[in-house]
C-alpha positions in Angstrom: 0.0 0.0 0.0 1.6 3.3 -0.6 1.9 5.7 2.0 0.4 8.7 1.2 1.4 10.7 3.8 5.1 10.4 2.6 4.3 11.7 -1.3 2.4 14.4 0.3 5.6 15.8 2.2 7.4 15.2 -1.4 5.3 17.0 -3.3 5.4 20.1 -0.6 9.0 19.7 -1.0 9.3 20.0 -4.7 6.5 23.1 -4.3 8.9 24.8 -2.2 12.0 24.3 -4.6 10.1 25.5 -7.3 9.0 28.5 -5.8 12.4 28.7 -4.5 13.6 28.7 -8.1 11.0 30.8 -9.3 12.4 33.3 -6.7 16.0 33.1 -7.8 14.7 34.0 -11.1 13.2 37.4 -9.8 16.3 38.2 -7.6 19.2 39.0 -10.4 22.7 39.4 -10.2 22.6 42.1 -13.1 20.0 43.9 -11.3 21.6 44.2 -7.6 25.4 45.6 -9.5 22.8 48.0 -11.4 21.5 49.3 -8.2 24.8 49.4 -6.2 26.2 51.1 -8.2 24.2 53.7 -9.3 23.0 54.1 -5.6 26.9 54.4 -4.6 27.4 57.0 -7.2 24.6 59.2 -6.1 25.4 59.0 -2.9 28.9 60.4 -3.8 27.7 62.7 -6.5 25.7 63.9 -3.2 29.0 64.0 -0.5 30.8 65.4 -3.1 30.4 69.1 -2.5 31.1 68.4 1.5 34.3 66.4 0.4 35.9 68.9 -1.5 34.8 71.4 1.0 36.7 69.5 3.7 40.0 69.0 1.6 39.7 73.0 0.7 43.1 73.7 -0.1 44.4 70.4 0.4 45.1 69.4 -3.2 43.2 66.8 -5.6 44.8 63.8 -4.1 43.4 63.9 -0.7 39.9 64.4 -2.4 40.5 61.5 -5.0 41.5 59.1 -1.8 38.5 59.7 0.0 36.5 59.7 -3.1 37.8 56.0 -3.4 36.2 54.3 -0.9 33.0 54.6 -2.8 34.5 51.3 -4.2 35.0 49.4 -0.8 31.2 50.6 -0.5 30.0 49.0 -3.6 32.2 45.4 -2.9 30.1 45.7 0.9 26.8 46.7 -1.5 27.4 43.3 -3.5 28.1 41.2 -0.5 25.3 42.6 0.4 22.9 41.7 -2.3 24.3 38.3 -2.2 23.0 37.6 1.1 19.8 38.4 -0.1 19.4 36.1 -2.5 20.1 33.6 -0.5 18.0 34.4 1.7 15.4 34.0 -0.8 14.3 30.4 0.8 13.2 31.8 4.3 10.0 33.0 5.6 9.1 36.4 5.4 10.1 37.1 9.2 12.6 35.5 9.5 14.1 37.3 5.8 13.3 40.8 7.2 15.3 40.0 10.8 18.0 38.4 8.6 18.5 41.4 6.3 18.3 43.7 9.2 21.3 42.5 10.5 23.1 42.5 7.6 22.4 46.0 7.1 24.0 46.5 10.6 26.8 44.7 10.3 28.0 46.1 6.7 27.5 49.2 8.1 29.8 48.8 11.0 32.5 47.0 9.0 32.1 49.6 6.1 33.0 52.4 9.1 35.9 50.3 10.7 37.3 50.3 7.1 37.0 54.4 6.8 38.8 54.4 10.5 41.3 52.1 9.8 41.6 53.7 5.8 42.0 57.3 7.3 44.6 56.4 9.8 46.4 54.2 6.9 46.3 57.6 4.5 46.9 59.5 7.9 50.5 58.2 8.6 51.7 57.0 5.0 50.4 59.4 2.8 48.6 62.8 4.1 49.5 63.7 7.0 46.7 66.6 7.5 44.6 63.8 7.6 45.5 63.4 11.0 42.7 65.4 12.4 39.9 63.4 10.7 38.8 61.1 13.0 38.9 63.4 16.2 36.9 61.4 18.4 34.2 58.3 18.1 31.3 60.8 17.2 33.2 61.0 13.8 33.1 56.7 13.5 29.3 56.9 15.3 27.6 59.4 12.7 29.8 57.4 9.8 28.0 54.5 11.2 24.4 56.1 11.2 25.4 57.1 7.7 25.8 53.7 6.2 22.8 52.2 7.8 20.6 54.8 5.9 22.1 54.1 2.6 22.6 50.3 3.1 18.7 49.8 4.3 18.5 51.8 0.8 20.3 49.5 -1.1 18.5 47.0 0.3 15.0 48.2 -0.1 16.0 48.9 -3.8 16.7 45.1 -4.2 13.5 44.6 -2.8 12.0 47.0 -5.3 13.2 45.4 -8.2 12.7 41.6 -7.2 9.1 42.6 -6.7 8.9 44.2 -10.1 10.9 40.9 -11.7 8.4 39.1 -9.8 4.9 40.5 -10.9 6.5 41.2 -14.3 6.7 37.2 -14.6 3.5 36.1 -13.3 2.1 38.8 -15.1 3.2 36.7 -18.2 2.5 33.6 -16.9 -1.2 34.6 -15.9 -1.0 35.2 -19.4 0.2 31.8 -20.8 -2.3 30.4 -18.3 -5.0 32.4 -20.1 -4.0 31.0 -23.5 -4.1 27.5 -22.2 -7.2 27.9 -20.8 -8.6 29.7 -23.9 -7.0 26.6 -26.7 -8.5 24.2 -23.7 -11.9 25.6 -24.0 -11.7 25.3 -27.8 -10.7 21.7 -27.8 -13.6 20.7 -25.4 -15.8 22.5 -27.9 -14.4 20.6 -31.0 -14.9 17.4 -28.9 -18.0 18.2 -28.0 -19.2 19.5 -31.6 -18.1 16.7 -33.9 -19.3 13.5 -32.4 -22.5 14.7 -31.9 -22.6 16.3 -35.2 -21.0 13.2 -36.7 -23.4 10.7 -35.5 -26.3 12.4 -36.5 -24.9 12.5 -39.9 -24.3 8.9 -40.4 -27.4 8.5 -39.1 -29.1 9.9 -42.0 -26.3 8.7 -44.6 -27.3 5.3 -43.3 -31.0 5.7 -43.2 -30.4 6.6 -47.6 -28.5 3.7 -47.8 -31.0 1.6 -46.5 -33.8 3.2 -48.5 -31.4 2.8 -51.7 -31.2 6.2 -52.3 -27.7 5.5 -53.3 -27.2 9.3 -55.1 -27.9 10.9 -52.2 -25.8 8.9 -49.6 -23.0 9.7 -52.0 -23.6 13.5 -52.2 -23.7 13.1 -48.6 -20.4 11.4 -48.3 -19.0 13.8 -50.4 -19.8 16.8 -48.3 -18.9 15.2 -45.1 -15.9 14.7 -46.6 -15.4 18.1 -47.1 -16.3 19.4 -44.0 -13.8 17.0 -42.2 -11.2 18.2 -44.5 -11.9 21.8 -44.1 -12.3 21.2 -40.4 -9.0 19.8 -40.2 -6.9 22.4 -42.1 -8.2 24.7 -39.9 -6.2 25.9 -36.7 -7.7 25.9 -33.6 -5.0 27.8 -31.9 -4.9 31.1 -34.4 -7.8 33.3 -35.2 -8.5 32.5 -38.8 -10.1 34.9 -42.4 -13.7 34.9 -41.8 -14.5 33.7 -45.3 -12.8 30.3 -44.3 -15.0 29.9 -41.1 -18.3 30.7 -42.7 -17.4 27.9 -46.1 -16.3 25.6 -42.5 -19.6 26.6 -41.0 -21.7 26.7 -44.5 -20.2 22.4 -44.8 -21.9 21.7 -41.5 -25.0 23.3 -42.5 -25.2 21.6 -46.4 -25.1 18.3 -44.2 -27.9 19.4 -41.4 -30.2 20.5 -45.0 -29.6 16.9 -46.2 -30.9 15.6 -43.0 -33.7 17.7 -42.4 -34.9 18.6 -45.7 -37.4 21.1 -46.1 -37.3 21.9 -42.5 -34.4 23.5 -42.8 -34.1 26.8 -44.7 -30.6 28.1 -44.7 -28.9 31.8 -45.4 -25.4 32.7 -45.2 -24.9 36.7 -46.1 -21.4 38.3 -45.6 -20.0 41.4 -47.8 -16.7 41.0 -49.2 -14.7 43.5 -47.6 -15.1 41.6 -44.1 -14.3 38.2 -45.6 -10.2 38.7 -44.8 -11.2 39.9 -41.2 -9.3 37.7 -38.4 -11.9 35.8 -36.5 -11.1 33.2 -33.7 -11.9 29.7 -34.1 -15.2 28.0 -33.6 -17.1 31.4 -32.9 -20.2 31.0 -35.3 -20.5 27.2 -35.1 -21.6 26.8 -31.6 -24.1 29.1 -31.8 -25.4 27.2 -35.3 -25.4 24.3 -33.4 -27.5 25.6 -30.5 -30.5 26.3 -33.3 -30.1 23.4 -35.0 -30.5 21.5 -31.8 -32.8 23.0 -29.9 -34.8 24.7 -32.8 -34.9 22.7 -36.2 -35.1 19.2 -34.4 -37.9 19.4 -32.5 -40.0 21.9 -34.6 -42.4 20.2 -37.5 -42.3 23.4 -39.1 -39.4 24.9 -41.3 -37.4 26.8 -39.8 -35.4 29.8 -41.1 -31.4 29.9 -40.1 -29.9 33.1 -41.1 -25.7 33.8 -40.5 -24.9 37.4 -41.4 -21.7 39.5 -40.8 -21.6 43.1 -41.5 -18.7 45.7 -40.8 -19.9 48.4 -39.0 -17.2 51.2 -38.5 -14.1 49.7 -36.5 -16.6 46.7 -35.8 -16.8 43.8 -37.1 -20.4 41.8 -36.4 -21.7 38.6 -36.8 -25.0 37.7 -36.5 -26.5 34.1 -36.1 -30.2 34.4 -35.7 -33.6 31.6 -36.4 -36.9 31.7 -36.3 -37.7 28.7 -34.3 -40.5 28.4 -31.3 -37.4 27.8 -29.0 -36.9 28.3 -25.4 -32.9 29.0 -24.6 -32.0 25.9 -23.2 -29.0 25.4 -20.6 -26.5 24.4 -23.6 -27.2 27.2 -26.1 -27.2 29.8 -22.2 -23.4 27.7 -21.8 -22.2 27.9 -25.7 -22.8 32.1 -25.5 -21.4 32.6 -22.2 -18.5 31.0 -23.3 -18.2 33.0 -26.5 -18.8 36.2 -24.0 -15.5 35.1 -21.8 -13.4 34.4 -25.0 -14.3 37.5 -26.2 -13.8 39.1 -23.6 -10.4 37.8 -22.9 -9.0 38.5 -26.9 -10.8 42.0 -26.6 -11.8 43.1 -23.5 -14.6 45.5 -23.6 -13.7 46.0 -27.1 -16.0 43.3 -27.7 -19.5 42.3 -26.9 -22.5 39.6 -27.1 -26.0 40.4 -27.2 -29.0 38.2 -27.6 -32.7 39.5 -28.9 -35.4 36.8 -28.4 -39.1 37.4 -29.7 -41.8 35.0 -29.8 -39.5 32.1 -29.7 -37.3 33.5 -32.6 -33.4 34.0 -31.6 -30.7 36.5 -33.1 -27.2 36.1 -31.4 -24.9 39.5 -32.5 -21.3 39.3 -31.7 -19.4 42.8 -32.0 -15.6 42.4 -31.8 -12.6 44.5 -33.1 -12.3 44.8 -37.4 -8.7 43.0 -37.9 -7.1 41.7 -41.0 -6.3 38.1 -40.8 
């Protein structure tokens, strides 16, 4: 029996590498030299005047020394930043406490290093420099100093592993979406096609058996096409509009050989919106709603009108019957789901509206006016 208990704690584990890793990813080495740096060099381009005020009349060199440990400070800055992203792994608390102390430390060892730099320069170089450090107040305030632009540096790589961070799930929200989006038209293909196919052999078999050999042929022959048109197209690319209404204007040459006279068809589209970019399996959902719900249970023929119409910037598509019909949980599911994929692609750019009267549908779908 397998213990379950023990692939539970594995898979926590491998979560909490991955987000580990994901983490790494956000915290960059290019990113944390960018910021020392640049922080480091403001901060001298800031000291600057009170440096050369201090060394007034004491010659280039002695500023030039001083100006140099602005190195020393960016080597602490990196040491710095390296203990931050290890410290990527740790809880929140724990992180903040950690990094805290860092900051304390650097500074204090970045002011030892002035002390012990000053009385180096002091006796071996510049002598003036002998009055620098007068007293601990002088090392103190250094101190105080360095904590203020350390924490800096440190909020900064904060800053920017936060922006790495929401710029990444940012895209992979959006990868997520496409998934989702090619998912949804998958499970509508599925869903289509064997339902549409067994209907269809149904009737191709029920000519057969009634010897009407000419039209089971005809039949085969435009099944035949629609599965080849079907399968050229791509699901996962929007696709000319012209090719979706032939793929849609298949389906319905095989519903009219099935239902006869109770089917009355009309496809209407102008030419300059046949090369407009449509995504896939828009129209045919909303076909098949009437088809089901309207044409099979109705005695009476039934009119099935698909229209598309540019209208300004808009492009829109209508799919509308004139079936006794109530709107039935499917055909409610197959235009909400149009609504969200719209919705996605275009935002409010885009819309769904359905008109019912006396039975009698019209779907109209307004979306964006894009070449293919």
């Amino acid at each position: 029996m397998r213990d379950s208990s023990a692939e539970t704690g594995d898979l926590t584990v491998t979560s909490t590498v991955a987000d580990g890793n994901r983490g790494y990813q956000d915290v960059r080495w290019r990113d944390g030299t960018a910021i020392t740096v640049a922080l480091w060099l403001f901060t001298l381009l800031i000291y600057l005047p009170t440096i050369i005020d201090r060394y007034d009349g004491m010659g280039a060199r002695s500023i030039l020394l001083d100006s140099s440990t602005i190195l020393v400070s960016m080597m602490f800055g990196m040491a710095l930043f390296a203990l931050f992203r290890a410290s990527v792994p740790l809880p929140g608390r724990v992180r903040v406490v950690a990094m805290i102390l860092a900051v304390l430390a650097i500074a204090v060892l970045q002011s030892a290093f002035d002390l012990l730099f000053t009385g180096f320069v002091a006796h071996n170089l510049e002598q003036r420099w002998l009055t620098l450090p007068q007293d601990l107040r002088v090392t103190y305030g250094s101190a105080l100093n360095y904590t203020g632009v350390f924490g800096v540096n440190c909020s900064l790589f904060q800053l920017a592993a936060a922006r790495r961070r929401a710029s990444r799930q940012e895209r992979e929200f959006a990868e997520f979406r496409a998934t989702a989006q090619q998912a949804e038209v998958d499970s509508l293909r599925l869903k289509l096609n064997p339902h549409f196919l067994f209907n269809t052999l149904n009737a191709i078999s029920a000519m057969v058996v009634t010897r009407r050999n000419a039209e089971a042929e005809q039949g085969l022959e435009m099944l035949s096409s629609f599965l080849r048109a079907s399968i050229a197209s791509h699901p996962d690319a929007a696709a000319p509009l012209e090719d979706q209404l032939q793929l849609v204007g298949h389906y319905l040459d095989l519903e009219e050989m099935r239902f006869g006279e109770r089917l009355v068809v009309t496809i209407d589209y102008s030419d300059d919106v046949a090369d407009l970019a449509v995504p896939p399996l828009l129209i045919q959902p909303l076909v098949e709603a009437a088809i089901r719900d309207g044409v099979e249970p109705s005695r009476l023929p039934v009119h099935l009108s698909v229209s598309a119409r540019r209208n300004e910037a808009d492009l829109e598509l209508r799919v509308s019957d004139d079936a006794s019909r109530k709107m039935t949980d499917d055909a409610l599911g197959a235009i909400e789901n149009i609504r969200a994929r719209l919705r996605a692609l275009y935002g409010s750019a885009a819309a769904v509206s359905v008109r019912t009267d006396r039975g009698a549908v019209e779907t109209t779908l307004r979306l964006p006016a894009i070449a293919a």
